[in-house]
Structures are given as C-alpha cells and as structure tokens.
N, C-alpha and C positions, 0 to 999 in steps of 0.2 A: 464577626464578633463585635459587640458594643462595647465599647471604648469605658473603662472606670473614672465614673468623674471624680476629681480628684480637688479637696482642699485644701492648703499650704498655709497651716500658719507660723508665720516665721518666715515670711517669703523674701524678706529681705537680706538674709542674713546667708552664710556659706551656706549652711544646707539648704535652704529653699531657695537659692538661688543656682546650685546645682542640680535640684529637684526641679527645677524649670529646664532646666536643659535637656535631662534624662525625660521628660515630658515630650517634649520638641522633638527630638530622636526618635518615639514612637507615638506618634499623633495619634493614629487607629487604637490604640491601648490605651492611652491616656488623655482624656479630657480636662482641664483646670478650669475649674468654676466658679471658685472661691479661692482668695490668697487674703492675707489679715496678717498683722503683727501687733505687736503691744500696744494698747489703747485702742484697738477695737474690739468688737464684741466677740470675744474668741467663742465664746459657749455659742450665739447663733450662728456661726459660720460651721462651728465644727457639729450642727446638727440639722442645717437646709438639706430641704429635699432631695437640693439636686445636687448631693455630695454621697459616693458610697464608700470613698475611701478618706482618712483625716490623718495628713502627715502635720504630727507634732513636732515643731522645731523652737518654738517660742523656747528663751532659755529661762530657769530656776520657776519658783511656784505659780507663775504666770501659766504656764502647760498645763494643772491638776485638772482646773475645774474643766475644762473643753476635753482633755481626756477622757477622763468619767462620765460628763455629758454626753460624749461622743456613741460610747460603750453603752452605755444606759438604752440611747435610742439605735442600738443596734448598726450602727458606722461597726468600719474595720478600722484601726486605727495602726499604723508606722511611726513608731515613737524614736524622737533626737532628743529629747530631753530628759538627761537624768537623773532630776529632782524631783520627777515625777513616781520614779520607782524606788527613791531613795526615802524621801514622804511620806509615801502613801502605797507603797509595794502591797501592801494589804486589803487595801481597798479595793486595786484592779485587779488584782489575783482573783475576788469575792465576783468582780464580774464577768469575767473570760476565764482565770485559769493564767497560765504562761503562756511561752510564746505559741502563736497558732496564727492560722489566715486573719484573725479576727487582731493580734498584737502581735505586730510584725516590728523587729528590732532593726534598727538604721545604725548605730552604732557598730564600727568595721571587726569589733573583739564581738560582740554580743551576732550580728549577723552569721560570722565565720563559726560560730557553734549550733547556731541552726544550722546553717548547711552541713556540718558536720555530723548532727545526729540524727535528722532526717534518714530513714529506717531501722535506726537504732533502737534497743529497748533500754529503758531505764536501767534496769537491773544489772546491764553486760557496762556501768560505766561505774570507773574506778576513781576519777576524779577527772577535773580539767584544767587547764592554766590557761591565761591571761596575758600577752606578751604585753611588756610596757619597753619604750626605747628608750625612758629615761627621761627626757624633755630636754627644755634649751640649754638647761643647768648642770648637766647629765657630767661635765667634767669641772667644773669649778669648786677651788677647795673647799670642805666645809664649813671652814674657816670667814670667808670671804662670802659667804652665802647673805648677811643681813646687810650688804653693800649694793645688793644686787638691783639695776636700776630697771622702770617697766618695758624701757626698748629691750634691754638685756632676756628678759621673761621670757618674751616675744618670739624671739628669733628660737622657732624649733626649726630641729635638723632634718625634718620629715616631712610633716604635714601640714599643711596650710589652712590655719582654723580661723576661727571668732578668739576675740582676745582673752573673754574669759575661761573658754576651753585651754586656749591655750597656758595661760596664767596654769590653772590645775592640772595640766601636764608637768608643769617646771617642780610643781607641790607634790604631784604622784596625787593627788585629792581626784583628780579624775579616776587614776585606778580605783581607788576605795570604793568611790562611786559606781563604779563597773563591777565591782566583787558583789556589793548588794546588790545589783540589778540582775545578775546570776541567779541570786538566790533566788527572786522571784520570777524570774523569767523561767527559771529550769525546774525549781523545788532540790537543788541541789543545796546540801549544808555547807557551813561556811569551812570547815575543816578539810572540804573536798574541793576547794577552791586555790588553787596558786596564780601567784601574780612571778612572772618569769621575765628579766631584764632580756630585752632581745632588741640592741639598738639598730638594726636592719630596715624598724617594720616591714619585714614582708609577708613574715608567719603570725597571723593574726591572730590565732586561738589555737588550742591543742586539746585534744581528747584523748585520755589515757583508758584502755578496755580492761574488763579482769583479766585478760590472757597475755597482759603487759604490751599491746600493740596500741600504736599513738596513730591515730588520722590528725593530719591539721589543713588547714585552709591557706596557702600561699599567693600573695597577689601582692601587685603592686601597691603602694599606699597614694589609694584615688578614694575619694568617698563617694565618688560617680558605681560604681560596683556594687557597694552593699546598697545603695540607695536602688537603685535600679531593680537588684534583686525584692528589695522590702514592697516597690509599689506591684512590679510586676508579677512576683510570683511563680516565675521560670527565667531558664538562662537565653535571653538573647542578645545581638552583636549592641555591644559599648563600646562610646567614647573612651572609653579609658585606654590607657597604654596596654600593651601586653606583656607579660611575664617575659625577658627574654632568656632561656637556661643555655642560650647557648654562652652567656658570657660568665667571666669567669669571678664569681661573687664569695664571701663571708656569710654565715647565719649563725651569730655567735648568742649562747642562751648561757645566763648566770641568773643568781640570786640577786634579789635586790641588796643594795649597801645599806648595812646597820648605822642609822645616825645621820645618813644623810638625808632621809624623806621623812621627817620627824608625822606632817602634817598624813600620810596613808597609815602609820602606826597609831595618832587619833578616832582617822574613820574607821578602820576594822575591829579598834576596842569598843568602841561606841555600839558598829552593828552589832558587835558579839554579845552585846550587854540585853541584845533584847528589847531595847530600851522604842521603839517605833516614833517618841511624841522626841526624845533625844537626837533622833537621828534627823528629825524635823528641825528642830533648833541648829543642827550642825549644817544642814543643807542652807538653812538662812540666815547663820554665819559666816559661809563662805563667800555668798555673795556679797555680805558686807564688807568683808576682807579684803577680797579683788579690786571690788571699786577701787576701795578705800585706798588700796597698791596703788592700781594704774594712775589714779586722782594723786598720789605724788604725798598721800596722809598719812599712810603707815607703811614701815619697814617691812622688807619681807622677812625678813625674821623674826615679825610679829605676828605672822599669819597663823600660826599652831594655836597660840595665846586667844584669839577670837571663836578661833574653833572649838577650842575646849571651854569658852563660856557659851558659847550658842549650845552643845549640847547639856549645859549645866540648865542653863534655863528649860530649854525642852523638855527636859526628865522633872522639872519641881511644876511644870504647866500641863502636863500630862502621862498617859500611862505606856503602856505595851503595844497599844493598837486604838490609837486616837481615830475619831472622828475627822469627817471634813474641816466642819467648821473648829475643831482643836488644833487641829492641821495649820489652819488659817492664822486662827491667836496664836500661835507660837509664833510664826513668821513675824507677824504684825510686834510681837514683845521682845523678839528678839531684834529685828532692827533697831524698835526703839531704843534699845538698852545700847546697844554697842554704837548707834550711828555716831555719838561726839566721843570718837575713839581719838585714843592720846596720837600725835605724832612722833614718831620714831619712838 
C-alpha cells in the first residue's frame, strides 16, 4: 500500500506536533512531505504535488485560504482549525459537502460523531450533543470570574492544548465554535444541536436516534485518537492510553450553568442570526480578545464585550454568506477597530 503523503500545517503547534508522532507510528501509511506554520506560504504547501492529504492546524483565519486552496485542487483535507468553518462554513460546504474522506474532522467532539454515524441515515437521527467539561474555570464563583488571571485560564483539568484553545475552553467560545462547525460538517440545524456539561471528557459526543437510543463515542482524552483516525481512515493500534472499564469511574452529564459562560450564549445568538459576515467578525474578535487576555491588556470579563462588537462589525461589513475576500475585510476591520482595546 503506498504510504499518503501528508502536509502539516501548523506543525509546530499540539496538533501537528502530535500529528507527527501519529505519522512516526505508521511510516508505511503516512509519508510527511510538507510541514509550514504561520508566515509561510500555506496556500503552496497545502497544494504541491506531492501532498494528497492537508492537515489544517494553523489556528484562526490563517487556515481559510490553504483550506479552499487545498479542496479547490482536489487535496483531502483534516481540519484543526475552527475558524475555518466558523467563517466560511459555506464556502467549504459549496466545495466537498460535509464531513467525507475528502473533510476529515480532527477535533475529539466533531471526530467522535463521525464515527458515530458512520452507517447511519440522516433521517433515523433525532439530534446530537456536544460534551463540554467545563474548562479551567469550571468551579470558580461567578462572581470572582473578571479576576481571573491568564496562568489561571490555563490550567484545564483535562486536556493539554495550545493556549488559545485553551483560553476558549475557560469561555465555553470553543463550544460555540464546535456547535457551528456541526452545522456544517452534518447539515444538522442548530436546534438539534446540544452542548452537555460532562466534566469527565471521556464521552466525546452523543447521538440521539428516533427510537430514543443514544450511541456515543468513549475514549480517553488524547488527541492522538481522533487525529490518527482523521489521517488514516481505519482503526489501527495508538499511542494513546487505553480506556480502562475495569476501574471504578463517574460520567456525570448536566446542563450548562445559566450566567456563567456569558461568552457561548454570544456565539450561538450570533450563528443563529444567520448572520455568515457576523459570525466572521466574531471569529476575529476572539482572537483579539485572547491575545489581548494572555498579553495581560484586558480582563476576562471583558471578553463577551469584544465579542459582541466583532460580530456588530461583521453584520454592517457584510451579508448572510460573504465572499472570501469579505471574509478577509471583516477580519482585517475588525482587528483594526478593537486592537487599542481599553485595559481592564
């Protein structure tokens, strides 16, 4: 079997630095031929010759255009970056469709429902949920919330990420982000979408059937698993841990808390509005937010406050289903506007 060469951008970073490992593991399967991160040419890397697979990990709008590129020239692409479908979900939908061999989801919630519906028909599913474990914040009063310093953010109880992922765990802004990327990965409505507090991670996603029967996806929280699954395409032996059921464990599922994740009650009004060039501006507000946290410039309880103007600009800079290059100018006018954000 000839080995899929495989491009990495973003190769510096958790995911494509465990995408290098999961590489290493199966030499004969996976060839790396190209690796690139921010400030190089991501659009020519993610469409050389000698690349037939393009793992997207570059984070926020840095991802779109090597995506599309990617897709355009017939690459498969395994996408880590959520701005990409948060953006421009329309765009790639227009060129693949959802998920398939050709947009293969890396993200452990969006993975764990492909495997999950894999032989399933659209029609027998009744909705799906989303576990979230809350983030680093997950017990702190909400009181006490705009004290919260970026070592504080940081420390998730789970998973071991990049600091801006991490940051929008603490926010729940990465679930939001994951509830659109649903809608386009699945064509599932947003209505049929829940986001379910399960501080375990170990129940990644859940599918609920008409005949009231749930399938869900149970795994350790490694991102070696779903990555592995997205390049390769079948189950074989992983680095990762193993599930162990013989010991004696909690899998406790609630609703999310009213009032404490101000920043995901944002993102879901935002997607729900329709708004495509809106949800563009929010996506590059967030980023300016983050920074602007970790860099020590703004309170985390000013995080919502940039959100809700990045999507104010998005929606007066464009419409329902912006272009690339609208895409682009939103990003470009939204930093400009919020970069000399107030401190605290």
């Amino acid at each position: 079997m000839t080995a899929t060469r495989l491009a990495i951008l973003g190769s510096s970073g958790s995911i494509g630095r465990q995408a290098l490992e999961v590489a290493r593991a199966h030499p004969d399967r996976l060839s790396v031929t190209r690796t690139g991160r921010r400030g190089d040419d991501l659009v020519a890397l993610a469409t050389a010759d000698d690349v037939d697979l393009v793992l997207v990990a570059t984070a926020g709008i840095a991802g779109l255009r090597p995506t599309l590129a990617a897709l355009e020239a017939g690459k498969s692409v395994a996408l880590a970056n959520k701005e990409v479908l948060v953006a421009a979900g329309h765009l790639v939908r227009a060129l693949v469709g959802g998920a398939s061999y050709r947009l293969r989801p890396i993200d452990s919630e969006h993975n764990a429902l492909w495997q999950c519906l894999v032989g399933e028909r659209p029609e027998d599913i009744r909705r799906v949920a989303l576990t979230a474990s809350g983030g680093a914040l997950r017990e702190r009063p909400i009181a006490e919330l705009d004290r919260v310093t970026p070592d504080e953010a940081l420390r998730h109880p789970t998973w071991r990420m990049g600091p801006k992922v991490t940051v929008d765990s603490a926010t729940l802004v990465n679930k939001g982000f994951e509830v659109v990327e649903t809608r386009w990965l699945y064509d599932i409505p947003y209505e049929r979408i829940d986001v379910v507090f399960h501080p375990e991670s170990l129940v990644h996603a859940l599918v609920e059937f008409v005949d009231g029967s749930v399938k869900a996806l149970i795994a350790e929280p490694d991102m070696r698993l779903p990555i592995q699954y997205a390049l390769l395409g079948e189950r074989l032996p992983s680095p990762a841990p193993r599930f162990d059921w013989a010991q004696a464990r909690e899998l406790r599922f609630g609703p999310i808390a009213a009032g404490r994740y101000p920043c995901l009650e944002i993102v879901l009004a935002t997607a729900r509005s329709g708004s495509g060039s809106a949800m563009a501006g929010l996506a590059a507000a967030d980023e300016v937010a983050v920074a602007s946290f970790l860099g020590g410039e703004l309170s985390f309880g000013r995080i919502p406050d940039l959100l809700r103007r990045g999507a104010e600009i998005g929606a007066r800079e464009g419409g329902a289903a912006p272009d690339l290059a609208t895409i682009e100018a939103i990003d470009v006018a939204v930093r400009r506007s919020l970069a000399p954000v107030a401190v605290r």
